[in-house]
LOZALO-722554 format. One record per residue (C-alpha): residue number from 1; residue in three letters; chain; x, y, z. Coordinates in Angstrom, 2 decimals. Layout:
<rs>
    i   aa  ch       xx       yy       zz
  NUM  ala   A        X        Y        Z
...
</rs>
This chain:
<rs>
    i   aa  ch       xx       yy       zz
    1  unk   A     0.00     0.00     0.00
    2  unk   A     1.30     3.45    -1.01
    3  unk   A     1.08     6.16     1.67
    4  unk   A     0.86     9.74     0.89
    5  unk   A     0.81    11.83     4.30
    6  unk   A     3.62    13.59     4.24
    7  unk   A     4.80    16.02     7.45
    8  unk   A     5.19    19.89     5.95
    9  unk   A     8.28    19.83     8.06
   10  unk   A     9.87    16.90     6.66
   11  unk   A    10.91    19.23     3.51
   12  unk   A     9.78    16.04     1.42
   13  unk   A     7.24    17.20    -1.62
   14  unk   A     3.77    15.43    -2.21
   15  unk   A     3.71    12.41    -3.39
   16  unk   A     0.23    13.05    -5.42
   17  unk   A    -0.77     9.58    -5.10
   18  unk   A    -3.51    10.41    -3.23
   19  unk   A    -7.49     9.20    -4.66
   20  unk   A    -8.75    11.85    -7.10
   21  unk   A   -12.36    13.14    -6.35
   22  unk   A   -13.85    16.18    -8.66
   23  unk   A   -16.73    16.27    -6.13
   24  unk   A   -14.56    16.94    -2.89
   25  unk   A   -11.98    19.14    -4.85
   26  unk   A   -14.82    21.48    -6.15
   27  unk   A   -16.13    21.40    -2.94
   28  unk   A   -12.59    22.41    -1.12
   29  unk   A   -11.56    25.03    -4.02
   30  unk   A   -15.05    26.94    -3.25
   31  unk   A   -14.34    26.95     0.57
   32  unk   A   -10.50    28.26     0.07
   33  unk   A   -11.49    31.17    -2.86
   34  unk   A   -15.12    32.18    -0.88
   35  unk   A   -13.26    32.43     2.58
   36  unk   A   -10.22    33.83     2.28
   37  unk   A   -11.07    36.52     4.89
   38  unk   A   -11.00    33.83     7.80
   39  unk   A    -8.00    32.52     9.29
   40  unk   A    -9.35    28.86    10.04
   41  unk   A   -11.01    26.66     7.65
   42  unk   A   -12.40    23.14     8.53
   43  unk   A   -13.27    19.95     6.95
   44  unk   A   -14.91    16.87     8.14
   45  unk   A   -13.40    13.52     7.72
   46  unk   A   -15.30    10.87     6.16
   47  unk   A   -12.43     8.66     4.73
   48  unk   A    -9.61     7.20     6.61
   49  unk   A    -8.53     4.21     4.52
   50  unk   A    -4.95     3.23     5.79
   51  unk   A    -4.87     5.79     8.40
   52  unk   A    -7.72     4.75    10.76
   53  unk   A    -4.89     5.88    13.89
   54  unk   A    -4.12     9.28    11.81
   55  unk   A    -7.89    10.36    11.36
   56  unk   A   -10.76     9.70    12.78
   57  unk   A   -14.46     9.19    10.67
   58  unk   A   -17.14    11.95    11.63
   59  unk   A   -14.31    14.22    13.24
   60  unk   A   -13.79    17.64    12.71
   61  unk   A   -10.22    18.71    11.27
   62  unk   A    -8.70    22.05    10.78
   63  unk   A    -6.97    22.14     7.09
   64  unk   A    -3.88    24.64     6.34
   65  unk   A    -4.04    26.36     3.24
   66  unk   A    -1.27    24.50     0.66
   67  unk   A    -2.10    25.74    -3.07
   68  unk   A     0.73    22.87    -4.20
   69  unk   A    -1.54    20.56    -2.55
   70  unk   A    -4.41    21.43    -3.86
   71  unk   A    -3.02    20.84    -7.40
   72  unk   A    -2.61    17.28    -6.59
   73  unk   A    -5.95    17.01    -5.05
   74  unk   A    -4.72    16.86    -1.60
   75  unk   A    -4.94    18.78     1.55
   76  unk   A    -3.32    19.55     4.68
   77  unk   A    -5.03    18.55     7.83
   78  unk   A    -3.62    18.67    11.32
   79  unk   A    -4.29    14.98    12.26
   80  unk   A    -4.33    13.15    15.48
   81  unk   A    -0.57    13.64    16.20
   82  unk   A    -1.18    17.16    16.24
   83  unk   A     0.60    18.16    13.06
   84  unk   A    -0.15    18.53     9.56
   85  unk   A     0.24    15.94     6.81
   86  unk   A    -1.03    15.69     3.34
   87  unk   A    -4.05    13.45     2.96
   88  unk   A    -6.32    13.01    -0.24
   89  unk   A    -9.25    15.37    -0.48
   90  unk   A   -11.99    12.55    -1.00
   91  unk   A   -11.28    11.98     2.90
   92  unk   A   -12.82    15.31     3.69
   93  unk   A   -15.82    17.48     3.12
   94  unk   A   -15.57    21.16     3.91
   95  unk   A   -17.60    22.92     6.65
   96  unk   A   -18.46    26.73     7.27
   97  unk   A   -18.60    26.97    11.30
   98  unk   A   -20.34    29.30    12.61
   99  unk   A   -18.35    31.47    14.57
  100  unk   A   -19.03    31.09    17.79
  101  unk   A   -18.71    27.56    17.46
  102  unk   A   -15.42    28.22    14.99
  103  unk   A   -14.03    29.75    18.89
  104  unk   A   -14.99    27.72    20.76
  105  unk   A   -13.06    24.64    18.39
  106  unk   A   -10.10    27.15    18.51
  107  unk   A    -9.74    27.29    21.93
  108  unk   A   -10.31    23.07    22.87
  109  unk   A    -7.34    22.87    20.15
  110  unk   A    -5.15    25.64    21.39
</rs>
């Protein structure tokens, strides 16, 4: 099996062998262009095939914006271990919080 989370810190480039989905990439490119003006953006995981200890189904995770990423139809989510890998977008579906909840999310992750 071929894994493609990658650590931002690790220096090493995306693999781009990450699942292509046109439905969750739309879906992610509209959430990055419409809501620029907000710091956090959030996505809710609802694939975890091969990293069932990495992400969790149902969960909510907080992406970092990555436009090299995006091209290969992957995101950046800070996962379980508490820091951000590259995962295939068809794991995720965006989310608009509202913003008192988006604070309250803030501060249980701070």
């Amino acid at each position: 099996m071929v894994r493609c989370a990658m650590r931002k810190s690790t220096g090493t480039k995306p693999t781009g062998l990450g699942r292509n989905s046109t439905r969750s990439s739309a879906s992610l490119n509209e959430l990055k262009t419409s809501d620029m003006k907000r710091e956090a953006q959030y996505v809710i995981c609802v694939g975890n095939k091969g990293y069932p200890a990495s992400l969790e189904l149902r969960k909510i995770y907080q992406i970092i914006p990555d436009k090299a990423a995006t091209k290969l139809h992957q995101i950046r989510v800070i996962d379980e271990s508490g820091e951000d890998y590259l995962y295939p977008e068809d794991f995720f579906v965006p989310v608009q919080l509202p913003q008192a909840v988006e604070r309250t999310v803030r501060r249980a992750t701070a």
